[in-house]
N, C-alpha and C positions, 0 to 999 in steps of 0.2 A: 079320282079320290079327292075329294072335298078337305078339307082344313079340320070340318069340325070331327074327320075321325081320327086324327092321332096330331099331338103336339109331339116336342121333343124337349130335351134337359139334358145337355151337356153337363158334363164335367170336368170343370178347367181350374180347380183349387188347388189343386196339388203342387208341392216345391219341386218333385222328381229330386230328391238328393243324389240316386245316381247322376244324376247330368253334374254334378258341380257346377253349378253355374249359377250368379246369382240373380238369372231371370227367371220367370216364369216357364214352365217347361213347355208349356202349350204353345209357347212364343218363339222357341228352336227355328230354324226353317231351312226347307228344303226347297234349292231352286228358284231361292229368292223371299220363298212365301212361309208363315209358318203354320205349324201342324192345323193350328185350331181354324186356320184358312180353308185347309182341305177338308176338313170334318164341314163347316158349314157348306162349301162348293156342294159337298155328298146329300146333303138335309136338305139344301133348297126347293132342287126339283119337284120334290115329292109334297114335304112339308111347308112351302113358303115362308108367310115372317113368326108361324107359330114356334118357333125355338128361341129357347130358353137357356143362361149359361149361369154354371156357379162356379164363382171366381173364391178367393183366397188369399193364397199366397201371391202380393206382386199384382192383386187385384187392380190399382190404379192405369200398370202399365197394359193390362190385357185389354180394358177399356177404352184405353188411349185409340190403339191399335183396332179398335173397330168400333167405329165412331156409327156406321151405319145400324150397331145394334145398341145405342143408347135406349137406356130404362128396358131393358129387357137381361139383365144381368142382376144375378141374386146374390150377394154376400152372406159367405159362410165364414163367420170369424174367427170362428175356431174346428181347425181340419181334424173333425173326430170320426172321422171316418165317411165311407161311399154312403153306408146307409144313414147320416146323418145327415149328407149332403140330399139325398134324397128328400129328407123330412123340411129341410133351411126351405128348400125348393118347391114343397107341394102345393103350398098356397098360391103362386103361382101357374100351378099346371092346372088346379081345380079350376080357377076364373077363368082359361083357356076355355072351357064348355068342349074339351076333347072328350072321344068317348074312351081313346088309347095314350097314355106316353111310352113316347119312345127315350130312352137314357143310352146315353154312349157317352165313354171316355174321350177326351180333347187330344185324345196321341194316338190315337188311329189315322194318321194322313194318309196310308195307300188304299183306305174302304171309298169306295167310289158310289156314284148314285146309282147306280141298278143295281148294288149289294143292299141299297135298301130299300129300293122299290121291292127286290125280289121280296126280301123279310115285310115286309107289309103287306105286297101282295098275298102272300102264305099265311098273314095272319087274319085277314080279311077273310080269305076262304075258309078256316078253319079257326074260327076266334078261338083264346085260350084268356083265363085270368093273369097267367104270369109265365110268358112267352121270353127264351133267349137263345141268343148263339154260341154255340161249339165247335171247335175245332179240334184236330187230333195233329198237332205239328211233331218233326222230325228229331228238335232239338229241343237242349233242356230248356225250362222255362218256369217262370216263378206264378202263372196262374193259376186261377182254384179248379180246381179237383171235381168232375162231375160223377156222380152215382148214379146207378139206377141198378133195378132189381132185377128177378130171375129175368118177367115180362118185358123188359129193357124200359120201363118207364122211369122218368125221373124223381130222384128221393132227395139228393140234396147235393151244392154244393161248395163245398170244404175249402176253405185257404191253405194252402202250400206251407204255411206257420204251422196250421192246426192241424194238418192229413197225418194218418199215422196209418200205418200198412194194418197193425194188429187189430186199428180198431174199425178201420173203415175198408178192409180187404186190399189187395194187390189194386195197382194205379191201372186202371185202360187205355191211359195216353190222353181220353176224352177230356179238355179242360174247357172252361167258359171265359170266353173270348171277350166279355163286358159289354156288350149289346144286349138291352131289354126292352121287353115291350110289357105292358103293365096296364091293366083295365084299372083305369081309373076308379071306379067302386068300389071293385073288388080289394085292390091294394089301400082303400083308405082306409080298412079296416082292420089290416096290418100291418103296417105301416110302424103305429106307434109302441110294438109290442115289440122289437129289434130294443136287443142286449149289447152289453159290450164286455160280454164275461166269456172271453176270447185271449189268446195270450198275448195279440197286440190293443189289448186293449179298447178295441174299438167297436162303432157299430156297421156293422157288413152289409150290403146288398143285398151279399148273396142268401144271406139268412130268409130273405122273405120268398125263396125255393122251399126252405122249410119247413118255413111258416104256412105257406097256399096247400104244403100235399099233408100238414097236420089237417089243415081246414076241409081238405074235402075239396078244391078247386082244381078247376084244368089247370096242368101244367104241360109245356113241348118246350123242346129243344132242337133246334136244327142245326143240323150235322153240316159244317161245309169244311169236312177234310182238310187236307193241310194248310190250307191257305193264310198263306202269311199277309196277308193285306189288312187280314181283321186285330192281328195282334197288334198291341199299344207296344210304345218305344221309349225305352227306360234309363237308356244307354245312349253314350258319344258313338258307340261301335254300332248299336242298331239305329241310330238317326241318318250314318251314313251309311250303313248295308242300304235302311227306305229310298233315301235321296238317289244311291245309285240304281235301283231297281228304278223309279219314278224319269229320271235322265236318260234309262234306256228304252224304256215305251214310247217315250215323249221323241226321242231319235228315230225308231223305227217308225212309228204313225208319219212322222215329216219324210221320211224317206219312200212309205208307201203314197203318200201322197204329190211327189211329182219334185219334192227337192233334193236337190243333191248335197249330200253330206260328205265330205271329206276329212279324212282321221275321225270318222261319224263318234267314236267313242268316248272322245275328248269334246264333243260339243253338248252346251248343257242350253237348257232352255228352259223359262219358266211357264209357270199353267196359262199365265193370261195374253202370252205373246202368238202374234196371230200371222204367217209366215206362209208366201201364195207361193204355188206352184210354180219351178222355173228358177227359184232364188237358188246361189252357188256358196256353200259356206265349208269354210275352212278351219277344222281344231288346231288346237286349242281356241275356243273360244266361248261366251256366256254373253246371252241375250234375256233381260229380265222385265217385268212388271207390263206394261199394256202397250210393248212395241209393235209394230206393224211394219213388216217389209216386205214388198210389192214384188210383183213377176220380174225375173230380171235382174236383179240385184244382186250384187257379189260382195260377202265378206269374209276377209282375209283373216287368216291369224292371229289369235292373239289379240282380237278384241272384243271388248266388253259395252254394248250397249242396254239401256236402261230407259223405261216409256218414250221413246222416242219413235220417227218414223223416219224409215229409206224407202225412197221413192224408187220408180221403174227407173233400170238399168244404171243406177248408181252402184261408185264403187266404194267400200269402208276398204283401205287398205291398211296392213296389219299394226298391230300396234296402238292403234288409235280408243280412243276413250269417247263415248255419245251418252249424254245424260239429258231428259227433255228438248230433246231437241229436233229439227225439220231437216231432212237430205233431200234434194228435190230432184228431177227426172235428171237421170246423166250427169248427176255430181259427182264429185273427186273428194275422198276425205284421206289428208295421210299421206303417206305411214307417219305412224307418231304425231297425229292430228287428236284436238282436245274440244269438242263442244259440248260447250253448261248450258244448263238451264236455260232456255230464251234463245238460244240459238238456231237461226231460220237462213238456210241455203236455198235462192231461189235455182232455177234450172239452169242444169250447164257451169255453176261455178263451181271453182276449188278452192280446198283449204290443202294445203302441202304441211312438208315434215316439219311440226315444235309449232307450228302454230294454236291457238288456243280463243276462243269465239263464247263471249257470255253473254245475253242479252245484248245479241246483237244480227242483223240482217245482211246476209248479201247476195246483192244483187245478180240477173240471170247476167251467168257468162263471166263475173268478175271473178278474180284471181288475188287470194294471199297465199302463196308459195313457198314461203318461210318465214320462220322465225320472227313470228309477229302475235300481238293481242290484240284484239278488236272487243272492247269491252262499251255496250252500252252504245250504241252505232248502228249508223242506218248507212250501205255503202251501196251505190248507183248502181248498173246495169251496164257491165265494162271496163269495170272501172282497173286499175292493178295497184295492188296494196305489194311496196316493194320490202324486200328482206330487211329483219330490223324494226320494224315500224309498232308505234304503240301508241292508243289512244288511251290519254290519260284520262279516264274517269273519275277519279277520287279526287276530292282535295282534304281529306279528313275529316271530315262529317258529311257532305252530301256526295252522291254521285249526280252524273252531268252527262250529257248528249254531244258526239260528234256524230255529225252528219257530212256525207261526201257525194255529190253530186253523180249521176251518169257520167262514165267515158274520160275520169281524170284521173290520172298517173301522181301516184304517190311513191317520192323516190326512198332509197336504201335508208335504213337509221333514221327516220322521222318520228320525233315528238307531237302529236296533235295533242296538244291543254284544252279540253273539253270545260266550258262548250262553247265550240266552235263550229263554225258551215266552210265545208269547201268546196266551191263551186264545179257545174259543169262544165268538162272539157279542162278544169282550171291543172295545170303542174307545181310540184312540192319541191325541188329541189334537195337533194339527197343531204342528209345531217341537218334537216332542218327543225327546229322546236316552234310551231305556228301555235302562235296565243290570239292570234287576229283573222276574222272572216279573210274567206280570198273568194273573191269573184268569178264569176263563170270566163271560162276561158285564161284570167289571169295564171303569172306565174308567181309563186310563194317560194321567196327567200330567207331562212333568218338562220344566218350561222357569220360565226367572228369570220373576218377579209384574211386569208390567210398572208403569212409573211415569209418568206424566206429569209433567215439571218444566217452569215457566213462563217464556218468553225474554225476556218485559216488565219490567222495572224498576220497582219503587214509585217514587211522586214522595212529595217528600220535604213 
């Protein structure tokens, strides 16, 4: 299916005053990521860069937040409703040169891309002018109201404000789920004829259901039963009912595929973490944003990594924090290990308990083991970084580089004042503050000569 038959048109203006919140609703997230993430994941396949978004409320932050869809986002300044947002948006969809748009709401995160292959598919096969989806869910719910007649075709449908049993007969459950597909032609002809002589005042989408069956145009609906995937998320209660449903698929697909999950129920994982067969992972814990962890790999409780990578047969042990950062084959993180941003473990070394690693390297086989920073640092191949130890990066406006040679022993409670080079082979002497290079093989001393003075009093 080609581009040029169906664009799409989100809609992301909306405050959601159920959320209380004062972000944009679209921007919520689940598992790291937020809704209006999943809604494009779902469009891409299908539709590539032809979609299209109308922002709003909080417009600036939605933008932010997806920088890969600049100038493809339409301002609607003032939120008078879906079918207004429609109208802000169509000059947009017309220059697309689609022959279909597709429109869906920005809080559908659990509609997936074969929920709209299928609908395009179907509508491909059997074109209509004003094509959407239905569902008949379990529980109550505040969407509009579908009709149709004796013949079961469709007549119109009704917002949940305006449905009245006496005027529009008994409910069938059947409501419209806010998926459309829209022949471009044909909807631009009606388009401009939506009212907003409704009790919320506004103008509706759904009006141009019956607008197309006044006109004389094909109208379908497809039926996809209960399915909660298609419903939009209005609520704190229904962002986490989606989130836990999305946390237990994304568990089970990892589990049918050869990892092993333990307390499987307590682990969460986001959509874009990529996790090989063989890895051994322990709840509580949350892996997010474009992590990758290799065959082999074990982590423990109770930690939280974030775009980072664990190499083959590394272990994250619990407690520990990874935020960009590199574990390399057969590394040691932890428990209660901390690496930031920039932080690269070549193979075979460790970082022990309270340690904490920012833009900084160490080398295969080197060891900090406690209670140490290594901020802004390049450390050799052997090297052992001893308990206590901090490299001073900062001096108040700029940061600064310590470097530590292959195979030199850095002892207990050492100050390195970056920047500074400590050579290979070279030893630090424990309590020591190094503000000067030390040579390879040298020993580096700098601490006061202690004294004993005696608390006994001469007799006289």
């Amino acid at each position: 299916m080609g581009n040029s038959f169906a664009c799409a048109l989100v809609l992301a203006g909306g405050k959601g005053t159920r959320m209380h919140s004062d972000k944009p609703k679209v921007l919520k997230t689940l598992l790291g990521e937020s809704m209006l993430f999943y809604v494009y994941e779902a469009l891409r396949p299908s539709l590539g860069e032809d979609i299209f978004t109308i922002v709003g409320f909080g417009a600036d932050s939605v933008e932010t937040a997806f920088p890969d869809m600049k100038d493809r986002f339409v301002l609607q300044s003032e939120q008078l409703g879906t079918g207004h947002a429609l109208q802000v948006g169509w000059d947009r969809v017309k220059s697309s040169g689609c022959e279909f748009c597709l429109v869906i709401n920005g809080d559908t995160p659990l509609i997936g891309e074969r929920d709209i292959a299928r609908f395009l598919d179907a509508l491909k096969n059997d074109p209509a002018d004003v094509s959407f989806v239905t569902i008949t869910p379990n529980a109550e719910n505040q969407f509009g109201r579908v009709l149709r007649d004796a013949e079961g075709r469709v007549t119109a449908i009704v917002e949940v404000k305006d449905y009245n049993e006496s005027v529009h007969g008994p409910s069938t459950g059947e409501v419209n789920a806010g998926i459309y597909c829209f022949r471009v032609s044909a909807v631009d002809r009606l388009l401009w004829n939506l009212t907003n002589e409704n009790k919320g005042g506004e103008y509706y989408i759904t009006d141009l259901v019956d607008l197309a069956v006044a006109g004389g145009m094909k109208v379908s609906a497809v039926n996809c039963g209960d399915s909660g995937d298609l419903m939009g998320i209005n609520s704190p209660l229904e962002l986490a009912m989606a989130e836990s449903s999305l946390r237990e698929r994304t568990a089970l697909s990892l589990l049918e595929s050869g990892v092993t999950l333990h307390s499987w129920e307590s682990v969460v994982v986001g959509p874009g973490v990529k996790i090989e067969p063989g890895v051994e992972i322990t709840g509580p814990c949350e892996i997010y944003g474009k992590t990758v962890i290799r065959r082999g790999a074990v982590i423990e409780s109770h930690v939280r990594i974030t775009d980072s990578c664990v190499s083959e047969g590394a272990i994250i042990k619990a407690y520990s924090h990874l935020q960009e950062a590199e574990v390399g084959q057969d590394c040691m993180v932890g428990p209660y290990g901390r690496l930031r941003p920039g932080a690269v473990m070549k193979a075979g070394s460790r970082v022990g308990n309270f340690v904490e690693m920012k833009k900084a390297v160490l080398g295969e086989g080197a060891k900090a083991s406690h209670l140490t920073y290594l901020g802004d640092s390049e450390i050799g191949a052997g090297t052992n970084i001893g308990a206590g130890t901090i490299t001073c990066n900062y001096d108040g406006i700029n940061k600064h580089k310590t470097v530590i040679g292959e195979g030199a022993f850095i002892g207990s409670n050492t100050a390195l004042v970056a920047p500074v080079t400590v050579g290979r082979g070279a030893l630090i002497a424990a309590g020591s503050t190094i503000t000067k290079n030390v040579k390879d093989g040298d020993l580096g001393v700098a601490r006061s000569r202690q004294v004993n003075i005696s608390r006994t009093s001469k007799k006289s």
